[in-house]
Structure formats: structure tokens, C-alpha cells
Backbone as CSV, one residue per row, in Angstrom:
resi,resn,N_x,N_y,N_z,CA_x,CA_y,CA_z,C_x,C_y,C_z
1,UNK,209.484,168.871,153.918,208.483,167.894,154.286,207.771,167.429,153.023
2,UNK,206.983,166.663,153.228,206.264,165.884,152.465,204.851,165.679,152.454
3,UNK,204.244,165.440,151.286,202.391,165.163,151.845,202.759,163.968,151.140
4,UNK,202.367,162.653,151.201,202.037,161.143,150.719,200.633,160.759,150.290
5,UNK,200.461,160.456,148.865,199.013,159.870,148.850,199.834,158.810,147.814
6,UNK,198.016,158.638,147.107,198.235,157.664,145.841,197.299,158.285,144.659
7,UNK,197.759,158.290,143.756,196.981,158.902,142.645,196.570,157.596,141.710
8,UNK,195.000,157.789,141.188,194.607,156.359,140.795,193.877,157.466,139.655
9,UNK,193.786,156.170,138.279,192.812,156.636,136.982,191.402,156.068,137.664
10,UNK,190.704,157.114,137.323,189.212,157.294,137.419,188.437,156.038,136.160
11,UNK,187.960,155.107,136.691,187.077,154.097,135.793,187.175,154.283,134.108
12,UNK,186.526,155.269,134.727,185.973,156.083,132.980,187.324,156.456,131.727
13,UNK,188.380,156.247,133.147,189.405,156.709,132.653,189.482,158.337,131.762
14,UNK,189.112,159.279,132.505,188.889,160.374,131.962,189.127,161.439,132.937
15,UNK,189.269,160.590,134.128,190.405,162.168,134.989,190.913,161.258,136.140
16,UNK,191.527,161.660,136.766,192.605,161.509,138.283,192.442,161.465,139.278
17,UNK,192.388,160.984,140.464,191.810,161.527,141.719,193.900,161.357,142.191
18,UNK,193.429,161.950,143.316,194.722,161.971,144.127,194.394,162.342,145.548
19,UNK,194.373,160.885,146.418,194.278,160.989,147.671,195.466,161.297,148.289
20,UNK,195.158,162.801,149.588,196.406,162.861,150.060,196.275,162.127,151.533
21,UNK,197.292,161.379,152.269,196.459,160.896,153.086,197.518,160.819,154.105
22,UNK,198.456,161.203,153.821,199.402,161.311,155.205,200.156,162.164,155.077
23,UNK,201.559,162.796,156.045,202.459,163.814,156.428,203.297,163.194,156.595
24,UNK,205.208,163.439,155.947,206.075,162.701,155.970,207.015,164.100,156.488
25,UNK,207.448,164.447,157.780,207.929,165.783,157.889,210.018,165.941,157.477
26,UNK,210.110,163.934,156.825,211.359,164.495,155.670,212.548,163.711,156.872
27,UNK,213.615,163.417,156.266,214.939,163.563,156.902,215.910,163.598,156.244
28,UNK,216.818,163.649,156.786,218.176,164.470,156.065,219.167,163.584,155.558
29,UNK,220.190,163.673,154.692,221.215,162.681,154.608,222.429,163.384,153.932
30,UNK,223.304,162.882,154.708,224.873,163.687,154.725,225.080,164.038,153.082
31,UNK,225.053,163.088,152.635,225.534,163.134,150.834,224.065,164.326,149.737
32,UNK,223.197,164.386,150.661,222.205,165.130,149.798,221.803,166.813,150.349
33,UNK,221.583,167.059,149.237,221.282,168.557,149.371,220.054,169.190,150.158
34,UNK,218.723,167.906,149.740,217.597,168.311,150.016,216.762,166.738,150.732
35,UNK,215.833,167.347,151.530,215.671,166.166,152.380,214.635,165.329,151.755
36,UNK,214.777,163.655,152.120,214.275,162.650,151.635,213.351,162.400,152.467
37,UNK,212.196,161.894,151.425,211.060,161.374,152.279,211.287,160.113,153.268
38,UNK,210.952,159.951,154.640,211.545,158.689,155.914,210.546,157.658,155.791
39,UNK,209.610,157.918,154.832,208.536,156.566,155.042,207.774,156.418,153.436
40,UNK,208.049,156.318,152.417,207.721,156.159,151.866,207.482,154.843,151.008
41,UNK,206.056,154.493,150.634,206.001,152.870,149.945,206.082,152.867,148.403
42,UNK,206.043,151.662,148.059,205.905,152.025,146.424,204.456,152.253,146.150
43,UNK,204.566,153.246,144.728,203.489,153.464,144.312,202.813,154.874,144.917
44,UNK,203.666,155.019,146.308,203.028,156.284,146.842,203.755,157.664,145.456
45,UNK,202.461,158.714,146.250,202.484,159.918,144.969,203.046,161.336,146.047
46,UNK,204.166,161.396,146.012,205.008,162.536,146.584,204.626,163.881,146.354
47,UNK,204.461,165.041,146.888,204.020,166.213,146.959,205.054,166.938,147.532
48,UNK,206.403,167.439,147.260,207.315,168.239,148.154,207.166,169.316,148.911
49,UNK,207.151,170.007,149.723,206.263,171.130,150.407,207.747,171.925,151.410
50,UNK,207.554,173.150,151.249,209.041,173.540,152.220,207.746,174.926,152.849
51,UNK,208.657,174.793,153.920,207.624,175.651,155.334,208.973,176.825,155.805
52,UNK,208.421,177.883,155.546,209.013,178.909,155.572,208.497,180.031,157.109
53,UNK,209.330,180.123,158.022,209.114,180.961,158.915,209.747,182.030,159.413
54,UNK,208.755,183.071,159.349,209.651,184.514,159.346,209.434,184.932,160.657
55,UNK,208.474,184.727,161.457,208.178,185.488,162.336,206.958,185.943,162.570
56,UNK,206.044,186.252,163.670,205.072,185.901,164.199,204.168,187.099,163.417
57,UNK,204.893,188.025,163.372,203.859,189.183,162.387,204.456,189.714,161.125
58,UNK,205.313,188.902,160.445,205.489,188.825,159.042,204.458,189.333,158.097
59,UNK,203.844,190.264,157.470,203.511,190.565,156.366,203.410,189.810,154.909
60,UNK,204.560,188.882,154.509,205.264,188.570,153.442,204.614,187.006,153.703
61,UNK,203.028,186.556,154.610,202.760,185.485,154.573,201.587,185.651,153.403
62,UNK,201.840,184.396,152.618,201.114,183.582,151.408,200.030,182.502,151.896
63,UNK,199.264,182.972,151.472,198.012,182.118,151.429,197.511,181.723,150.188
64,UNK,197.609,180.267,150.244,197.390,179.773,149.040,195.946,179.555,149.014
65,UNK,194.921,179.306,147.410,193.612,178.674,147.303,193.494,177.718,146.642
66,UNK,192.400,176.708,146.237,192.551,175.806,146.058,192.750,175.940,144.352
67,UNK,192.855,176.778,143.530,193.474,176.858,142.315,194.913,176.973,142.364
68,UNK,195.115,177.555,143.095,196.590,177.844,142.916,197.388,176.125,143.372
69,UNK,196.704,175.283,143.855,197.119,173.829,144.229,196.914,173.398,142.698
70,UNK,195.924,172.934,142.375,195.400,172.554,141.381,196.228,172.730,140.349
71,UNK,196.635,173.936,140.307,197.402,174.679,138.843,199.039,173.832,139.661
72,UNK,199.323,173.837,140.501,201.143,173.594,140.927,200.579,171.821,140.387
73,UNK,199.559,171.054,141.240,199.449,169.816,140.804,199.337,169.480,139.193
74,UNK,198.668,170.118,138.734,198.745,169.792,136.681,200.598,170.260,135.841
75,UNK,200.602,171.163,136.985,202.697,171.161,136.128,203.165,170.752,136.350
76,UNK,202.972,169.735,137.917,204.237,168.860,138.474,203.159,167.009,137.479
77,UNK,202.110,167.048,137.566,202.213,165.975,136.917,202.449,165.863,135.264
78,UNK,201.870,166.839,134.541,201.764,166.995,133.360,203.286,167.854,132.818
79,UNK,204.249,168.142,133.922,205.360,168.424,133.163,205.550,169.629,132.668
């Protein structure tokens, strides 16, 4: 799946915002490995996201905080 926003320079030009503002839950295509976003416009800012389910009392569930976003968002934009 997918989260969809748009990421815009801040005036000041001195930091980023990145609105997330919709859910794209993905579809599939014979020739590809991994699934493509079904609605996407130009200019939109892609977020890839895979949803993992083990079972209703799994142990081995991850809870993310809002650093640990932050830190995945600065390596996927900054490379």
C-alpha cells in the first residue's frame, strides 16, 4: 500500500512540510514484482508502506514513534 501527499518548500525556504493526505491500498500487475500505486497524480509524494499480519496475539508486533518516521522520511528523501 501506499500513503499519498505532496511535499512543498517552506517560504523561508529552510525546511519541508509533507502533507500526507490520502491512502492508496496499491494494485498489482502481471509483469511486476511489487505493487503499483492505482491513483496516483503528478507531483504527488509516495510513501511505500507493507502491512504485515501474523496473527491476533503475535508478540513480534512493532510499534513505531514519531522519530522513528521522521528518521525513515530524511533517508528516503535525503538518500
Amino acid at each position: 500500500c501506499f500513503l499519498l501527499g505532496s511535499l512543498t518548500v517552506d517560504e523561508d525556504e529552510e525546511g519541508v512540510t509533507l502533507t500526507i493526505d490520502r491512502f492508496d491500498p496499491g494494485r498489482e500487475i502481471p509483469e511486476c514484482l511489487e505493487r503499483t500505486p492505482t491513483a496516483s497524480l503528478p507531483g504527488d509524494f509516495l510513501i511505500p508502506c507493507r502491512v504485515h499480519i501474523q496473527g491476533l496475539g503475535s508478540r513480534d508486533v512493532i510499534v513505531h514513534n514519531a522519530d522513528d518516521f521522521s528518521s525513515a522520511l530524511k533517508i528516503y528523501y535525503y538518500g
